[in-house]
N, C-alpha and C positions, 0 to 999 in steps of 0.2 A: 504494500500500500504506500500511496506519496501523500503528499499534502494538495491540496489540489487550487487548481487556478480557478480563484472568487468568480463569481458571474459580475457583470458589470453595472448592476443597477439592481433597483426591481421596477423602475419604469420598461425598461424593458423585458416584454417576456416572451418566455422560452416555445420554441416551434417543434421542437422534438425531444422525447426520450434521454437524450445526453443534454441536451442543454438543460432540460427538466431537474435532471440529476443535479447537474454545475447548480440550479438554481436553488435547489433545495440543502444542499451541502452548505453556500452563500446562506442562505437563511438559519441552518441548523448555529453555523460559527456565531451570527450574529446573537443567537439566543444563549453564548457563553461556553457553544461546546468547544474542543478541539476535534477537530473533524481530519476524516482521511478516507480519499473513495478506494474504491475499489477499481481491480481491472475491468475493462466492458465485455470481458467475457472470462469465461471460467473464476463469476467473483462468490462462490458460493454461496448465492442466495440471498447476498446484501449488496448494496449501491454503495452503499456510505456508513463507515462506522465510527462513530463520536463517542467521545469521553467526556466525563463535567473536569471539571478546573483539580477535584481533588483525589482524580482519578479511581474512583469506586464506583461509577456509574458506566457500561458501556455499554453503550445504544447499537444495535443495527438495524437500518434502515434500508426499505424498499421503497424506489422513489417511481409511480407510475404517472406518467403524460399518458391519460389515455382518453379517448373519443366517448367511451359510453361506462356502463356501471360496471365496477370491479368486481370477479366473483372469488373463490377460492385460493387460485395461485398461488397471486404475490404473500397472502398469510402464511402459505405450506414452505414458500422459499424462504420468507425471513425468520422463520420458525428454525427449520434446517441449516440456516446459519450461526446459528447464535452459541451451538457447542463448539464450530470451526472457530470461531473471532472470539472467545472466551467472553460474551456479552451476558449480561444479566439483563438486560431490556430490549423489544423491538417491536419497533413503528413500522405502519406503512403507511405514506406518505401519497397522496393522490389528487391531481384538479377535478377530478372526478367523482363519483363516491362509489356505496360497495353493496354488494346485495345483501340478502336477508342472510343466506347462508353464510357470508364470508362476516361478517359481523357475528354472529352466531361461533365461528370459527375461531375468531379472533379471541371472541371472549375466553374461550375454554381454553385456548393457548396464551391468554395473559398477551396479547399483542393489542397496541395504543395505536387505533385507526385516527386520521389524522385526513379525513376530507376535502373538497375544495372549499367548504363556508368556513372550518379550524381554520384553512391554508390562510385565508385572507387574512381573518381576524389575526392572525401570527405576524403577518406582513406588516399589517397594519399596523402593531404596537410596533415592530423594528425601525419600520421608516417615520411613524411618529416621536420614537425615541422612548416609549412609555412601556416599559416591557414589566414594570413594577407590580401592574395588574392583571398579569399571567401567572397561572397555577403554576407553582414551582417547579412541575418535573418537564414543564415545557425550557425549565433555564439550567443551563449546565454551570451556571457559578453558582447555584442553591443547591446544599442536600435535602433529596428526599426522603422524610421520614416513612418507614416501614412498619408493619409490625414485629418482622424478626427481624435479621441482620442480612444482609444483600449479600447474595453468592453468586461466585461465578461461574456456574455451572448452568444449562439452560433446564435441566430438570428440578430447579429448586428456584421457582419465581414465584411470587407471591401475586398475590389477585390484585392489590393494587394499582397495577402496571397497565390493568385496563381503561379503559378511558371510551364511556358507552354512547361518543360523539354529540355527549352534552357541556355545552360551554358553561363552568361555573362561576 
């Protein structure tokens, strides 16, 4: 994994897949993580995986540009990644949204869906500069408190990690 090259804005946005990715990595950094993509192929099931600031959080992320509703997949791939990347959490990240199944999916696999209406709202507070009133586990310079203790194993995640695509 490199560190990867910021996308240029968020006035402008992404037309494809890879730039989707660049743009969501640019967002993820903004929100305090340390970020690093992955190769565009053989990346095991994650786009981008991020650390917070005190390195006990590791996110991996599935980043989909896609035309219509997300179904199973991207949850089975960033599921499948997260023993390879030694992550304790993962997101899938979409301008789109996801069906009944895959939400359903996510939940039972503790993966943090992450919409096109989250997407904006997230954008919003960066380029507003107001990220103070985002739920913590959306900022990689806050820990998030658990009820047990965060491991890095992906068979030991706790329920919290879900996020039932209600803005609190």
């Amino acid at each position: 994994m490199e560190q990867f090259v910021r996308w240029p804005g968020y006035h402008h946005l992404p037309s494809n897949g890879i730039e989707f990715e660049r743009y969501v990595a640019t967002l993820v950094q903004d929100l305090g993580f340390l970020v690093y993509v992955t190769s565009e192929s053989n990346d095991f099931g994650a786009d981008i995986v991020a650390s917070d600031a005190a390195g006990e959080r590791r996110v991996c992320i599935q980043a989909k540009f896609y035309g219509s509703t997300l179904d199973n997949s991207p949850i089975q791939e960033v599921v499948a990644s997260l023993a390879h990347y030694h992550a304790n959490e993962a997101w899938v990240v979409t301008n789109s949204s996801f069906t009944d199944n895959a939400i359903q999916l996510a939940k039972d696999n503790h993966v943090r869906l992450i919409e096109n209406r989250i997407l904006n709202r997230l954008i919003d507070a960066v380029v507003s500069g107001n990220t103070d009133r985002l739920p913590d586990f959306y900022k990689g310079t806050k820990q998030v408190e658990s009820k047990e203790p965060t491991h890095k194993s992906a068979t030991h995640r706790n329920s919290y990690y879900f996020d039932p695509l209600i803005w609190e």
